[in-house]
Residue frames as qw, qx, qy, qz and C-alpha x, y, z in Angstrom:
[[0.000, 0.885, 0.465, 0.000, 0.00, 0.00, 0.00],
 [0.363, -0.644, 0.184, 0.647, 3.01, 2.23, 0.53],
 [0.392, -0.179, 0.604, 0.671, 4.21, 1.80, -2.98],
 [0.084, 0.741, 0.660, 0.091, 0.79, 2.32, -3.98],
 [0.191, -0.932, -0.176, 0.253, 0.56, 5.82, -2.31],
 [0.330, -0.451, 0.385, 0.734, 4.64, 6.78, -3.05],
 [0.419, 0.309, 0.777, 0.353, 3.57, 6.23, -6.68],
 [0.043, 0.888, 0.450, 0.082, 0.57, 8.17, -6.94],
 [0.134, -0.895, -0.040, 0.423, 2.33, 11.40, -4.89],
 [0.587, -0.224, 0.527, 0.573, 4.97, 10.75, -7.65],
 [0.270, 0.498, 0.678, 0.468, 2.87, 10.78, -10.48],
 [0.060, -0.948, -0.311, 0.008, 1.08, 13.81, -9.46],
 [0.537, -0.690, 0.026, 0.484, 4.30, 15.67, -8.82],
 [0.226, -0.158, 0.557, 0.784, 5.55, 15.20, -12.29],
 [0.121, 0.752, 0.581, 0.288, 2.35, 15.74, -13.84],
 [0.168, 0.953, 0.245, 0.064, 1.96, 19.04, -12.36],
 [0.546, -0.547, 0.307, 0.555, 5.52, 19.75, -12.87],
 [0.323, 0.413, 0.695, 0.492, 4.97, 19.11, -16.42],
 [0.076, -0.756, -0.647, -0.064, 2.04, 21.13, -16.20],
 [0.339, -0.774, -0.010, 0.534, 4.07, 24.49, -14.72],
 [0.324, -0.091, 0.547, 0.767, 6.95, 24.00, -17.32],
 [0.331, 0.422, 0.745, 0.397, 4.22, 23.93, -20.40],
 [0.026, -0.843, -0.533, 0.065, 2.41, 26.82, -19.16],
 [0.383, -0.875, -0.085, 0.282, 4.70, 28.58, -17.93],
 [0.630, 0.283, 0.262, 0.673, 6.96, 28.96, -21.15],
 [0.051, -0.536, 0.009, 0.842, 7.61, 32.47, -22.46],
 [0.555, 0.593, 0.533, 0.236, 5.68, 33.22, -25.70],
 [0.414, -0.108, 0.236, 0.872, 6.54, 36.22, -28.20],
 [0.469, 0.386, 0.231, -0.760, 4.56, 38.68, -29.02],
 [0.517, 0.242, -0.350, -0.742, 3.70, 37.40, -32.00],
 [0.422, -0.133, -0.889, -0.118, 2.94, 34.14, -30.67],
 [0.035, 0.427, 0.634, -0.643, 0.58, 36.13, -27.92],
 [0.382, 0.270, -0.030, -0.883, -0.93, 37.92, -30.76],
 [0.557, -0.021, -0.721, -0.411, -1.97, 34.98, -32.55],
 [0.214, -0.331, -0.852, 0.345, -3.22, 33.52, -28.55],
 [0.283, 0.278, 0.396, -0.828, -5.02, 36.24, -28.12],
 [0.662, 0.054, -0.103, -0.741, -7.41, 35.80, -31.35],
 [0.446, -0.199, -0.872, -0.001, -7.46, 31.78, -30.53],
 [0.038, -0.366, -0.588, 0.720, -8.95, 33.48, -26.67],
 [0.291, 0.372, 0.178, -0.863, -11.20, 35.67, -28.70],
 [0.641, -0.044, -0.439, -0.628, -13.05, 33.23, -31.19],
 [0.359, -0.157, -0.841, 0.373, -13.14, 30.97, -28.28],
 [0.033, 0.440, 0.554, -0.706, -15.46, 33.77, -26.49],
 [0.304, 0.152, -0.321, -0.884, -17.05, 34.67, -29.20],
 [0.424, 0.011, -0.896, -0.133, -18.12, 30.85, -29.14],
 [0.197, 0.019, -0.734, 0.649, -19.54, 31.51, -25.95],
 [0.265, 0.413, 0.195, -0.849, -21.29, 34.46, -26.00],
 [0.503, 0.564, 0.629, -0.182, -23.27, 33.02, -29.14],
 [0.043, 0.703, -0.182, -0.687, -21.88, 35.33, -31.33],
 [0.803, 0.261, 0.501, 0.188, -22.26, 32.98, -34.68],
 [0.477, 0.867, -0.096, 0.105, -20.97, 36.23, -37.16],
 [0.336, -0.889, 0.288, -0.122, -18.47, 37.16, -34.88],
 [0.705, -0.416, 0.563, 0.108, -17.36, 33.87, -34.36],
 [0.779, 0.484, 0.342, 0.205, -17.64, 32.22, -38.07],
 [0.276, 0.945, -0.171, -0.044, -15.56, 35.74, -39.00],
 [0.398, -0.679, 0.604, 0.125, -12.36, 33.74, -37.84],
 [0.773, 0.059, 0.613, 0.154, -12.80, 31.18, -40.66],
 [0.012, 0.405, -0.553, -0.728, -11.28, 31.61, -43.91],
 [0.726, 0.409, -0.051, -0.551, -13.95, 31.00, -46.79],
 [0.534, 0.420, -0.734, -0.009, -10.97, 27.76, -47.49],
 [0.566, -0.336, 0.495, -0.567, -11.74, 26.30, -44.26],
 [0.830, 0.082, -0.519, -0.186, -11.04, 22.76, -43.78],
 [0.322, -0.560, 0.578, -0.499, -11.32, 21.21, -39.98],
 [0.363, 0.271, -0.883, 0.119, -11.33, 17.78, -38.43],
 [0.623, -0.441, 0.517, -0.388, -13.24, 17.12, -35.11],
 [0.065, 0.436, -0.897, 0.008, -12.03, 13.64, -34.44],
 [0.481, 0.168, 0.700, -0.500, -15.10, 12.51, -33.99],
 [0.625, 0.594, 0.063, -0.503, -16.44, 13.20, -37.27],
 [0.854, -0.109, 0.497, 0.108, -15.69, 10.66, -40.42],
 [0.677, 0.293, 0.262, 0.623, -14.37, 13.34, -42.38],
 [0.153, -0.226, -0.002, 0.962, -13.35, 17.10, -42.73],
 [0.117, 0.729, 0.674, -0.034, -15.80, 19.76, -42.91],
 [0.396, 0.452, 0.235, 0.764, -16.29, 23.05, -44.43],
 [0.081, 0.026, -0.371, 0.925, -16.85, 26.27, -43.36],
 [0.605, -0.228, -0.243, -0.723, -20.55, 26.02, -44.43],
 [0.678, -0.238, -0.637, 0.280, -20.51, 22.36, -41.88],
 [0.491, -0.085, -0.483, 0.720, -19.28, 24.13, -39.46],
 [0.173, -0.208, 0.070, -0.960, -21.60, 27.31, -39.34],
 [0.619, -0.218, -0.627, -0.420, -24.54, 24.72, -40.02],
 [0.672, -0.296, -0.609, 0.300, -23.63, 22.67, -36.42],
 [0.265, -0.065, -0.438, 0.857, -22.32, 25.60, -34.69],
 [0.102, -0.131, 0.138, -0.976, -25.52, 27.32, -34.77],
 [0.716, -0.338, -0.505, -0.343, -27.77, 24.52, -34.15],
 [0.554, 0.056, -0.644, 0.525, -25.08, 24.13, -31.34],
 [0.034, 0.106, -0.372, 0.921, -26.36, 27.65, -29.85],
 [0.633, -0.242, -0.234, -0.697, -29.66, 27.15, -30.33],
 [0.863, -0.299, -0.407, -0.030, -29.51, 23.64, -27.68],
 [0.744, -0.181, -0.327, 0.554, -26.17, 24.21, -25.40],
 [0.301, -0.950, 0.071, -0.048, -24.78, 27.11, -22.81],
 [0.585, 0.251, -0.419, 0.648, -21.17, 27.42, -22.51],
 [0.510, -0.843, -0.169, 0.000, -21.21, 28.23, -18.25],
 [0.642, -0.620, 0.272, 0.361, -17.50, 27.73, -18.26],
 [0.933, 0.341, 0.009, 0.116, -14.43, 27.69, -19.96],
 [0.355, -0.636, 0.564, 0.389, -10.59, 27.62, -20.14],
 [0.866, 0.413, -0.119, 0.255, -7.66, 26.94, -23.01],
 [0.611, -0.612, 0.364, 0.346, -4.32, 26.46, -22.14],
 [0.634, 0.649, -0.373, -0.194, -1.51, 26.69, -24.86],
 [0.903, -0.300, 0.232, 0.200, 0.88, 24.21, -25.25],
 [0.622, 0.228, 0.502, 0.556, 2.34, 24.86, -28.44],
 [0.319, 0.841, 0.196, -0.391, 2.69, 27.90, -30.69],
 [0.562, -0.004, 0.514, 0.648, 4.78, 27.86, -34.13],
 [0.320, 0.858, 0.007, -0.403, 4.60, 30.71, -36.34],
 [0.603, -0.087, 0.513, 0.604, 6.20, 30.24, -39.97],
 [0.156, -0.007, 0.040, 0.987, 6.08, 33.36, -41.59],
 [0.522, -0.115, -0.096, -0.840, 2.05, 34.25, -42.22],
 [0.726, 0.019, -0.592, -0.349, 1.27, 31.02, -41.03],
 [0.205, -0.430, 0.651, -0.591, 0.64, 29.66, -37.41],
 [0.579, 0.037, -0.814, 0.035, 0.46, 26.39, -35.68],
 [0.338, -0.502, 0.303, -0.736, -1.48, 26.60, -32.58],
 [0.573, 0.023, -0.807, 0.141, -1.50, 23.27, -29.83],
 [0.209, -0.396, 0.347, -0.824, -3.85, 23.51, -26.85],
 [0.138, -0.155, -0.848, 0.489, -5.91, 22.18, -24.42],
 [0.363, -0.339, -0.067, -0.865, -9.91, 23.19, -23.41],
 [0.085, -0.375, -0.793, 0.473, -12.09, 22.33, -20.28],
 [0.276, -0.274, -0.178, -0.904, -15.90, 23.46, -20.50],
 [0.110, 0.386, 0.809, -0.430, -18.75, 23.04, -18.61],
 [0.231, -0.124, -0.466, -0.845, -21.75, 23.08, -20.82],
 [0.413, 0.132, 0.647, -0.627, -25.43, 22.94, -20.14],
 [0.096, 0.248, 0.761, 0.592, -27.53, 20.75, -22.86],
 [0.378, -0.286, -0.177, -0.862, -31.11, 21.67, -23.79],
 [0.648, -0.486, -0.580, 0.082, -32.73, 18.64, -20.84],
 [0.346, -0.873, 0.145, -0.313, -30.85, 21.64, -18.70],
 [0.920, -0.383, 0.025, 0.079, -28.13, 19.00, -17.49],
 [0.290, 0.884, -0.360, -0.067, -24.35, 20.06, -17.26],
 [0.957, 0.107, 0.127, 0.238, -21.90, 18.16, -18.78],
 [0.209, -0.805, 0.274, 0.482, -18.23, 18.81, -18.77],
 [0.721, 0.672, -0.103, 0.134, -16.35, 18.95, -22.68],
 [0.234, -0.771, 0.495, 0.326, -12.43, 18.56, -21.93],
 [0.853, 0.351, 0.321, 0.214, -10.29, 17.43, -24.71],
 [0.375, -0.542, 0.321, 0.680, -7.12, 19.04, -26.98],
 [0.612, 0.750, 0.239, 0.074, -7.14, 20.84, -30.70],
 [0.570, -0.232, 0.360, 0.701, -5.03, 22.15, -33.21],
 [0.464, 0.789, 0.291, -0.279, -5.64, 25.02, -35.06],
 [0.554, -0.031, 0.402, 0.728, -4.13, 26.34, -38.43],
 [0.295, 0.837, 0.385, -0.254, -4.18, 29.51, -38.91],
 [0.527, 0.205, 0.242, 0.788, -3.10, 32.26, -41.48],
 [0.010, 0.650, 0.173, -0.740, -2.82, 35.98, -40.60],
 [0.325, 0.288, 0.346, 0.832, -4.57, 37.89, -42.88],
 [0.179, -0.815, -0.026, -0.551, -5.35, 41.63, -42.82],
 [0.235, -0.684, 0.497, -0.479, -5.23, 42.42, -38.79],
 [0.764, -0.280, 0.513, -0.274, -6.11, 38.85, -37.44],
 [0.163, 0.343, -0.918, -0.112, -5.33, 35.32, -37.79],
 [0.814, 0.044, 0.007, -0.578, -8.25, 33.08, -39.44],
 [0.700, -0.134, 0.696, -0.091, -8.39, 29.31, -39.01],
 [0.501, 0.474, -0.524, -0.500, -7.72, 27.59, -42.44],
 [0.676, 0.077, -0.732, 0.034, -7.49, 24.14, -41.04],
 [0.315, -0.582, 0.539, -0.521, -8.08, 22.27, -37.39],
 [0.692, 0.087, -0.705, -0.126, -8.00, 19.11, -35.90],
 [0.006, 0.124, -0.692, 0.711, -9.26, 18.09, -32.36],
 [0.725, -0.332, -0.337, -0.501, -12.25, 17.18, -30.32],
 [0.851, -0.447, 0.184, -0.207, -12.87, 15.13, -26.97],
 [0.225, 0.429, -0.874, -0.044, -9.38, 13.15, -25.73],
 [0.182, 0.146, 0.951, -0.201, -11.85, 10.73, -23.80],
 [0.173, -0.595, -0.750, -0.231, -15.90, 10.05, -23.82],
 [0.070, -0.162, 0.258, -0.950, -17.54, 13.52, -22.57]]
């Protein structure tokens, strides 16, 4: 039972050791400007905003959820996301980066999310799981041309 316990405090130790390091990286600005608009169509997502939010997709859009049995377009994606608002609440939420790569107009983005949603029976349910986005800066922001992610377990 010892070895049992030593273990565990072990495991936890380097986990949130891990967990410090990742976070706690330095980013550049231009890898905070490109977090900030991944933080702001993320709340846009929230708040219901479907223009607001859809504005972050390039009209080339081509995304992944891992769930799904192939890539979808931006018209897919507008289609679900706004049946999405019309049935679910976003009460919570968080992203964490892990990753950021920037190659010259072109940015690699590697993260984490945790939500707590409410469905339309009223019951909340939590969404945690990791994505990848691909975006490309054009004009003042950076729009999503590609992503790939979705639930890492059963939500």
């Amino acid at each position: 039972m010892k070895c049992f316990v030593k273990f565990v405090a072990v495991t936890f130790c380097l986990t949130l050791l891990t967990s410090v390091q990742l976070l706690g990286q330095e980013w550049s600005e231009k890898q905070k400007e490109v977090w900030k608009n991944v933080e702001t169509y993320w709340d846009l997502d929230a708040k219901r905003d479907l223009e607001g939010f859809m504005s972050y997709f390039h009209s080339d859009y081509s995304g992944w959820f891992n769930l799904d049995a192939l890539p979808n377009s931006k018209a897919t994606v507008r289609k679900f996301v706004s049946h999405d608002f019309q049935t679910t609440q976003i009460l919570v939420q968080e992203i964490k980066p892990v990753a950021i790569k920037i190659h010259g107009n072109i940015a690699i983005v590697h993260y984490y999310y945790s939500r707590v949603v409410k469905d339309a029976e009223g019951k909340e349910k939590n969404r945690n799981g990791r994505w990848t986005d691909i975006l490309m800066k054009e004009g003042d922001k950076w729009v999503l041309i590609g992503d790939h992610g979705g639930p890492s377990s059963t939500n």
